[in-house]
LUMLUM-186279 format. One record per residue (C-alpha): chain; z, x, y. Coordinates in nm, 3 decimals. Each point is the difference from the previous one (the first is absolute). Layout:
BEGIN
['A', [Z, X, Y]]
...
END
This chain:
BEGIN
['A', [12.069, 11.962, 8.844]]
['A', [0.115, 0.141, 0.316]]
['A', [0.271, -0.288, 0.093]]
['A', [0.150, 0.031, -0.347]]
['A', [-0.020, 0.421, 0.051]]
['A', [0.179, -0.070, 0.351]]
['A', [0.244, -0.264, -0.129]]
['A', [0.099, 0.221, -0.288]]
['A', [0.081, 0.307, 0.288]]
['A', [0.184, -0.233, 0.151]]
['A', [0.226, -0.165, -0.243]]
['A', [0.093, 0.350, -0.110]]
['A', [0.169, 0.060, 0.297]]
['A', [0.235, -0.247, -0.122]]
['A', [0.045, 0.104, -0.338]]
['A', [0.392, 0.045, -0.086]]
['A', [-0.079, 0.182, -0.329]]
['A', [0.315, 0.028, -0.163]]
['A', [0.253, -0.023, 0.286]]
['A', [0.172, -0.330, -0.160]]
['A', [-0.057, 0.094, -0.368]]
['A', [0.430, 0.144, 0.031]]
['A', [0.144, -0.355, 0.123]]
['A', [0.220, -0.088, -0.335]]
['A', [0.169, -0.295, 0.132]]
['A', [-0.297, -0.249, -0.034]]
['A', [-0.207, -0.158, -0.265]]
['A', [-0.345, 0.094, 0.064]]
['A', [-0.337, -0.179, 0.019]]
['A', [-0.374, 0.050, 0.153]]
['A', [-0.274, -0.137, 0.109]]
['A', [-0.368, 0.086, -0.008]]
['A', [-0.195, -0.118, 0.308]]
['A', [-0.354, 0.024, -0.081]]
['A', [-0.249, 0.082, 0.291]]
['A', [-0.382, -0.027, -0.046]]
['A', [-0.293, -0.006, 0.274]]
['A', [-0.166, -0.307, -0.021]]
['A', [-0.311, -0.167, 0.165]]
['A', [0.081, 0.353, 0.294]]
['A', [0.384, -0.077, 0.059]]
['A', [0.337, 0.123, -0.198]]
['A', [0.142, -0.244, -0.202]]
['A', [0.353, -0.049, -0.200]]
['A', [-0.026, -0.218, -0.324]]
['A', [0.315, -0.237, -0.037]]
['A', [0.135, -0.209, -0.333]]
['A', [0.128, -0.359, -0.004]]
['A', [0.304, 0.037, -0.303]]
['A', [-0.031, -0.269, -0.230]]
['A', [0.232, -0.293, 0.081]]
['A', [0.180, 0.009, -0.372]]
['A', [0.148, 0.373, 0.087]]
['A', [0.349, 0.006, 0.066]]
['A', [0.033, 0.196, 0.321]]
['A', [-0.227, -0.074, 0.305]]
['A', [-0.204, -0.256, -0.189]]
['A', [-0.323, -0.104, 0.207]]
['A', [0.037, 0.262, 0.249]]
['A', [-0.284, 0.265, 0.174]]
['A', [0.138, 0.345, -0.118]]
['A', [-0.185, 0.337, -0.048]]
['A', [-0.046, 0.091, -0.397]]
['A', [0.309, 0.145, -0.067]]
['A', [0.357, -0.012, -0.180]]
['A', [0.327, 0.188, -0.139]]
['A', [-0.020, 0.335, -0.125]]
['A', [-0.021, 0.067, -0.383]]
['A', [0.173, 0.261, -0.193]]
['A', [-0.346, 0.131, -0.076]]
['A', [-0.085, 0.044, 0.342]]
['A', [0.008, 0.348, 0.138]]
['A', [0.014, -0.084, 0.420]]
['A', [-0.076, -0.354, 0.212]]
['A', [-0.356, 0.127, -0.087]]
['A', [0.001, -0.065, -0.348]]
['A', [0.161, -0.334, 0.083]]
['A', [-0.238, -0.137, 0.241]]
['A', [-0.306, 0.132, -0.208]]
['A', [0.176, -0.101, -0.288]]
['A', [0.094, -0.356, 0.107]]
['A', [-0.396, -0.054, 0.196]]
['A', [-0.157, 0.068, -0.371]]
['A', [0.241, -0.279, -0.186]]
['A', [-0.051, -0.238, 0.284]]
['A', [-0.345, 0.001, 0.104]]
['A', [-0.168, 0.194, -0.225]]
['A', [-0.059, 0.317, 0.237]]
['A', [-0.028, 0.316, -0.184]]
['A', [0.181, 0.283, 0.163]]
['A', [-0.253, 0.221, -0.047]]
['A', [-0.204, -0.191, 0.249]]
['A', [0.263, -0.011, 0.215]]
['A', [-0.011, 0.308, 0.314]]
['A', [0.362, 0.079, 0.056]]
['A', [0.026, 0.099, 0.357]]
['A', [0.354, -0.055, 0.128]]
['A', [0.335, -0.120, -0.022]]
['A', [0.191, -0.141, 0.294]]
['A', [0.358, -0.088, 0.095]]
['A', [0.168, -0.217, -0.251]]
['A', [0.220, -0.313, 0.089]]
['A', [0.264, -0.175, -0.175]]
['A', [-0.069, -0.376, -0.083]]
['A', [0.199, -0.324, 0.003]]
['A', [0.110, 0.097, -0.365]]
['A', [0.106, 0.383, 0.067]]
['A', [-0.308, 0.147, -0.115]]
['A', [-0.146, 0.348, 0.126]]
['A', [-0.353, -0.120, 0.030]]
['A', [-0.255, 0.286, 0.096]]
['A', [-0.352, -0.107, 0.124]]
['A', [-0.328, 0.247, -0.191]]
['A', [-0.287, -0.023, 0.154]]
['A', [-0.311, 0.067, -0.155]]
['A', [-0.339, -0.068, 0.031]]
['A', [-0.232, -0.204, -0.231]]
['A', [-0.384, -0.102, -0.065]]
['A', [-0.132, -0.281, 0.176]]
['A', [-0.166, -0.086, -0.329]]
['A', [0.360, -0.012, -0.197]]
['A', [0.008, -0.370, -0.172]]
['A', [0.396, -0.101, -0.099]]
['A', [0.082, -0.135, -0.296]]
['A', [0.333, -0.140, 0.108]]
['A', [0.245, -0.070, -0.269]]
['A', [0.078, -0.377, -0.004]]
['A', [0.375, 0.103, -0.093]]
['A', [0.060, 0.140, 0.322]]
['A', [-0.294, -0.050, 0.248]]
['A', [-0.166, -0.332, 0.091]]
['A', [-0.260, 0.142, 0.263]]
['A', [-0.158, 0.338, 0.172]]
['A', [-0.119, 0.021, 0.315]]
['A', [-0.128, 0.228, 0.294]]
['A', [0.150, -0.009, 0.387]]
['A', [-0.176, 0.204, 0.260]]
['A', [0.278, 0.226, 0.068]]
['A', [-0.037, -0.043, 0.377]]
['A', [0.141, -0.352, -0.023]]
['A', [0.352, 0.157, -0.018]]
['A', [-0.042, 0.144, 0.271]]
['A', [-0.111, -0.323, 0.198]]
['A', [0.212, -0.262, 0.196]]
['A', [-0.246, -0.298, -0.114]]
['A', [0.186, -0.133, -0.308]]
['A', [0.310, 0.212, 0.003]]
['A', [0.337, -0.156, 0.011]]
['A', [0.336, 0.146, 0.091]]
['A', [0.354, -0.099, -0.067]]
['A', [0.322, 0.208, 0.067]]
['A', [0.194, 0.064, -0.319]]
['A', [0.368, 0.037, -0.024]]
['A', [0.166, 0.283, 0.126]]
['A', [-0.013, 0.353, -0.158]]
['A', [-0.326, -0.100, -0.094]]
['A', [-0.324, 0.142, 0.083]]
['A', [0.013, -0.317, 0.238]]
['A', [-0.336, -0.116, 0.013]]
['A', [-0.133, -0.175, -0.297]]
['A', [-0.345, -0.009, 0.014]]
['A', [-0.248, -0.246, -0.132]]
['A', [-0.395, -0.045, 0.002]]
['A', [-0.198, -0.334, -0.095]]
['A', [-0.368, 0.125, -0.118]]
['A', [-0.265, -0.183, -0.160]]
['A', [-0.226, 0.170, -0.237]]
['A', [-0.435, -0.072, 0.066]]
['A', [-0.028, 0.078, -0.336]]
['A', [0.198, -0.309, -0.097]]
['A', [0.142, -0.186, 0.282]]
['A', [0.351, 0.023, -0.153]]
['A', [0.279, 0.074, 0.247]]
['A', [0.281, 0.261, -0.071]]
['A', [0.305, 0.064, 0.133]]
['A', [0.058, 0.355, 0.060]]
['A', [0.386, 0.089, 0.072]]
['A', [0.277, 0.207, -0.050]]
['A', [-0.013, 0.335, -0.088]]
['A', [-0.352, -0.040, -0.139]]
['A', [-0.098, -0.081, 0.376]]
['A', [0.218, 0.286, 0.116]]
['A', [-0.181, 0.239, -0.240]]
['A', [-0.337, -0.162, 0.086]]
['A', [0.081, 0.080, 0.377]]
['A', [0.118, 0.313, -0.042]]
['A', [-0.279, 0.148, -0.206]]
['A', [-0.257, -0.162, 0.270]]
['A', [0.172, 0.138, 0.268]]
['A', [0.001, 0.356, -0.139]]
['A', [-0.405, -0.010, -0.101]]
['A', [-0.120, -0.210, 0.255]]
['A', [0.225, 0.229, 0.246]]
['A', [0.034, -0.306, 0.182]]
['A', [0.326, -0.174, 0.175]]
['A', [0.051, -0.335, -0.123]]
['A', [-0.075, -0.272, 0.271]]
['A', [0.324, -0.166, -0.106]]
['A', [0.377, 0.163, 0.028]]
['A', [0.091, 0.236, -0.323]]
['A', [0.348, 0.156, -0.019]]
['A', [-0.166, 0.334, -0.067]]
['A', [-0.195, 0.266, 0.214]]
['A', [-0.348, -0.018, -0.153]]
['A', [-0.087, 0.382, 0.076]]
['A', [0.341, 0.073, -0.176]]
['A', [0.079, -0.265, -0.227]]
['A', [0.260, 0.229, -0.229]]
['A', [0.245, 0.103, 0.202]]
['A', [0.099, -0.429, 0.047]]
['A', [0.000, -0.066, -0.339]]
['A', [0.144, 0.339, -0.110]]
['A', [0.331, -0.099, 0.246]]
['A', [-0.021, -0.380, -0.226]]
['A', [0.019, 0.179, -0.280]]
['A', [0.243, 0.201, 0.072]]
['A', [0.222, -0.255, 0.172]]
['A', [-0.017, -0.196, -0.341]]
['A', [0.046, 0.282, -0.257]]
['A', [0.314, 0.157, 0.195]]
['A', [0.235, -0.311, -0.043]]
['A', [-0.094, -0.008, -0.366]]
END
């Protein structure tokens, strides 16, 4: 109870509230990344998308998607999104934060909620949308053992990320990459308050103002 109490202080530190919620130029979208203490270490659960969707088929992403008329903030998106995916109710779901969004290959707004969840949560992953559910110790992103970097193209966020794990529970490999790895990295570098061993375009004890100056760089030539 006391890692989750001191990871919650922490991530709050972060939190962005409603600093973005005025940017009018871009679609927006959200994800939920779910964090849970398991077997005495934090967590993040990931989704494989089912391979017959028809927008990043078969990748590793956090539960997550556009944002619905009905939806009142990213909030109500992510939560909204987690329960028609994987079955998570968002009443079992402790909101503690949102961080800096970033704008995807296809010109979303995408802003990362974190919450915490029960170890004993069980998905029931909708076979529409989600062909597995998984759990990464949350420390991996933050290792250089199976991490891969490329340099993207230029007025990019320049490194592109990308993480090979297998999962004990099922000895399946996934490929974690994109923004769902730059999310992943983020959020473990902000709990774990930990530097990646590996080179990240942001400054880990002050990840906002990079991404804020992205953001900005993007939304002003709209």
């Amino acid at each position: 109870m006391q890692m989750k109490e001191e990871t919650i202080a922490t991530l709050k530190q972060s939190d962005i509230g409603n600093r973005f919620a005025s940017v009018p130029v871009l679609p927006r979208a959200s994800v939920l990344v779910p964090l849970m203490v398991k077997d005495g270490e934090l967590c993040a659960l990931m989704t494989l998308r089912s391979t017959e969707l028809r927008t990043s088929a078969g990748e590793v992403c956090f539960p997550g998607g556009k944002r619905d008329p009905s939806d009142g903030d990213d909030v109500d998106t992510a939560l909204r999104e987690a329960e028609e995916e994987i079955g998570l109710p968002a009443s079992d779901v402790q909101v503690v934060c949102r961080l800096v969004p970033i704008i995807n290959k296809s010109g979303l707004l995408v802003t990362p909620v974190v919450g915490f969840i029960d170890e004993s949560f069980r998905p029931c992953p909708n076979p529409a949308e989600v062909s597995a559910v998984f759990t990464v110790p949350l420390d991996f992103f933050t290792s250089d053992k199976d991490h891969y970097a490329s340099h993207g193209a230029a007025g990019t966020m320049k490194l592109l990320h990308s993480f090979y794990f297998v999962d004990p529970d099922s000895g399946r490999q996934y490929h974690i990459w994109g923004l769902t790895a730059m999310f992943a990295i983020l959020v473990a570098a902000i709990a774990l308050r930990r530097k990646p061993e590996f080179d990240v375009v942001f400054d880990p004890e002050d990840p906002l103002s990079f991404f804020q100056q992205i953001l900005h760089r993007r939304t002003s030539k709209l």
